[in-house]
N, C-alpha and C positions, 0 to 999 in steps of 0.2 A: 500559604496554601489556601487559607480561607478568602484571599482576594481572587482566587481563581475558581473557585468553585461558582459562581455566581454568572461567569463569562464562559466556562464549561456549560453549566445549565443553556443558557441562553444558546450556544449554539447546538447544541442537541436537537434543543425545541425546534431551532431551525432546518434541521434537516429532517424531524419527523415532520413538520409541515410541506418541505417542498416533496410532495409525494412522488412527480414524475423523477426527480434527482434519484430519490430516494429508492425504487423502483429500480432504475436504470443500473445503478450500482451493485444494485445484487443481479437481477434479470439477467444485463449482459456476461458474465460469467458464466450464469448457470446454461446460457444459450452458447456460449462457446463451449462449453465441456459438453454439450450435449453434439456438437457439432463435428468438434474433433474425435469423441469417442465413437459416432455412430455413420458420418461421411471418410473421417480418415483413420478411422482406428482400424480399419481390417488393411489399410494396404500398408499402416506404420508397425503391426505388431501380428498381423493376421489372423487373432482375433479381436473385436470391442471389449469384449471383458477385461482382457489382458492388458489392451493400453488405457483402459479406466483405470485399473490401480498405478499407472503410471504418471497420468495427464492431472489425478485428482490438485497435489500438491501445484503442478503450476499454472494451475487455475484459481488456488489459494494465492500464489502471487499476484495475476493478473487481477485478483479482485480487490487484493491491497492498493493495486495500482490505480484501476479507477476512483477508487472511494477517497485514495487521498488525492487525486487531482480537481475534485469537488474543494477539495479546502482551500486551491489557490482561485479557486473562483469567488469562493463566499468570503478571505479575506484579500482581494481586489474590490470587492463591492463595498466593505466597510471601509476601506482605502480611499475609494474615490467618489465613495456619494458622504463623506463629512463624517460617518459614525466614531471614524477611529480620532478624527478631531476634536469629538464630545469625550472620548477616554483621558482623553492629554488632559485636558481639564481637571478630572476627578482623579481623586488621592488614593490611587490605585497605582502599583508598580507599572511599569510601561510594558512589561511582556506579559502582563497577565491575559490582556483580552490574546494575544497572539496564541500564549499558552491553551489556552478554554478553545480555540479551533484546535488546537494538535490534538488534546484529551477528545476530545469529540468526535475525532477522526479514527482513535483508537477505539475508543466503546463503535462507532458504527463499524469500522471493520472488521470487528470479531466478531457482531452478529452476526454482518455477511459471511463470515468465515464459516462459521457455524451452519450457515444454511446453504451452501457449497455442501460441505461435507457431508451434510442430512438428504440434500439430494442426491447424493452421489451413491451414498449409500441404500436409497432406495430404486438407483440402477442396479444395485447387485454388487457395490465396493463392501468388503469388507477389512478397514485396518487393523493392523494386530499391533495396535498400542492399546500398550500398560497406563496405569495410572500413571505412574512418572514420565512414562514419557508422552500425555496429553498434556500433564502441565509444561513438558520440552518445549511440543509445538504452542502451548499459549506464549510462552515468554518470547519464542524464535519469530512468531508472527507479531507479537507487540512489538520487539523492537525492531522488524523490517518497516513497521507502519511509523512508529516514530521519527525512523529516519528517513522516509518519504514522504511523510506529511512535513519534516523539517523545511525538506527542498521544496515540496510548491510551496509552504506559505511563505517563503523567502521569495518566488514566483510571484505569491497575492499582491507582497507588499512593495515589491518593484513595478509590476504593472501599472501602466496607465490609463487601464482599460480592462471591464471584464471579459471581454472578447480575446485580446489580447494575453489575459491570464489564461485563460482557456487553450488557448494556441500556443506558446509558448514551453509548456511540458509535454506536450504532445507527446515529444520525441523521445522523453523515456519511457513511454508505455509500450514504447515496440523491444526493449530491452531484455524483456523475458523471451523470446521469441528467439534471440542470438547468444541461449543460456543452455543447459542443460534441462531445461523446463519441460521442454516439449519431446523432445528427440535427443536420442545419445550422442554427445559431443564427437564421436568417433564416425558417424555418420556426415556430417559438415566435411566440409574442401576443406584445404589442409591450412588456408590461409586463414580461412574462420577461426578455426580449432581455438587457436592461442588465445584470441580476445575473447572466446564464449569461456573458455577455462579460466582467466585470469579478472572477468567482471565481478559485478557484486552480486550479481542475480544468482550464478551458479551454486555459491556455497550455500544460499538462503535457502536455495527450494531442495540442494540436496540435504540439508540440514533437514525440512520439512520431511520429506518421503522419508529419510531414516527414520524420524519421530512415527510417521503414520503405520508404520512397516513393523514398527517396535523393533528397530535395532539400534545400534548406535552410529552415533553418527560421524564420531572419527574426528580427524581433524576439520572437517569444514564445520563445525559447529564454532569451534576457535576462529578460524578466519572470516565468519559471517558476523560474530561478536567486532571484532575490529574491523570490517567497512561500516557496522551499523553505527556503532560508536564514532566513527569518522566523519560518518556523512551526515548525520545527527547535529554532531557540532561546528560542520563547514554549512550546514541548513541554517541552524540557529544564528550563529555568526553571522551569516549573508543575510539574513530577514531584518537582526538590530542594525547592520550596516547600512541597509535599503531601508528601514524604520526611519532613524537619525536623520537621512539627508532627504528625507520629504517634506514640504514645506508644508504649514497646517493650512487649511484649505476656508477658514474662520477666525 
């Protein structure tokens, strides 16, 4: 663990310097919940109030979601401009520097989580969670970020290009959107229905709201455990697989 703490720091620092990144990862969420609560919220719930305690949690998704797709861009950059070729070098494990972006992606997106929620609150949400169930949602949201940060940095390190990494996950940030995130899955055509109920987004964010709600959350807290776990380890897998067969570029 002490090899990784040093390539955690380092990418911290990096994304408290890139302000506009920085910025953007929290901004665009809180611009979206202010969007959906206040242009769609009175014809999704007919009142805004009523679909703010609603929308809050899958906007805690969608802000997981950008902040870990930052990660496949900053480990595309270390990829393909030489830095990850100066690690091979040093008598450091091979997934340490990989690991030090996931850890990074985790501390920055609880902040933003945090400041989601803090705004949202000062629209007039008020969640009725307990102490236990605030630590529910810290653990329920670290490990939806770990196993999204898994997948772009297995993204970073495939890409041949930061543009390229950029582009390439695009397409699961539209995932929460064909979940139960936004709108009740019962509202969807009928052909939707099955894939929003049977994704990985659904049980996350209904996991979240029961947390925020302070109820429990039933079985979808078990089945958001095993995709997170799942996809965590098809992330991880896929980034040493795409690690190994890159040639060193020095």
């Amino acid at each position: 663990m002490n090899a990784v703490l040093p390539f955690t720091r380092r990418a911290v620092l990096h994304a408290v310097r890139d302000v506009e990144t920085l910025i953007e990862s929290v901004l665009l969420p809180v611009v979206l919940m202010l969007m959906f609560v206040y242009v769609f919220g009175g014809a999704l719930a007919g009142r805004s109030e009523a679909y703010l305690d609603f929308v809050v949690p899958a906007v805690v998704l969608v802000c997981a979601g950008f902040g870990a797709a930052t990660t496949a861009v900053s480990v595309a950059r270390d990829m393909n401009e030489g830095m990850m070729d100066r690690f091979r070098t040093m008598d450091v494990p091979r997934w340490a520097p990989m690991l030090g972006h996931v850890l990074s992606s985790v501390l920055r997106n609880l902040v933003a989580t945090a400041v989601v929620i803090a705004v949202a609150m000062l629209l007039g949400y008020r969640p009725g969670a307990g102490p236990l169930d605030w630590l529910g949602l810290l653990a329920a949201v670290t490990m939806w970020v770990l196993a999204i940060t898994s997948v772009f940095a297995a993204i970073g390190v495939a890409a041949r290009s930061v543009e390229a990494a950029s582009g390439y996950g695009f397409a699961l940030l539209f995932l929460p959107y064909a979940s139960s995130a936004f709108v009740p899955i019962e509202t969807m055509p009928t052909w939707l229905q099955g894939f929003a109920r049977h994704q990985p987004m659904t049980p996350v964010v209904d996991t979240m709201r029961a947390f925020l709600g302070g109820e429990s959350p039933g079985s979808s807290a078990g089945v958001m455990t095993v995709w997170c776990a799942a996809i965590t380890l098809l992330g991880l897998a896929g980034a040493g697989w795409a690690f190994a067969r890159r040639q060193p570029r020095i």
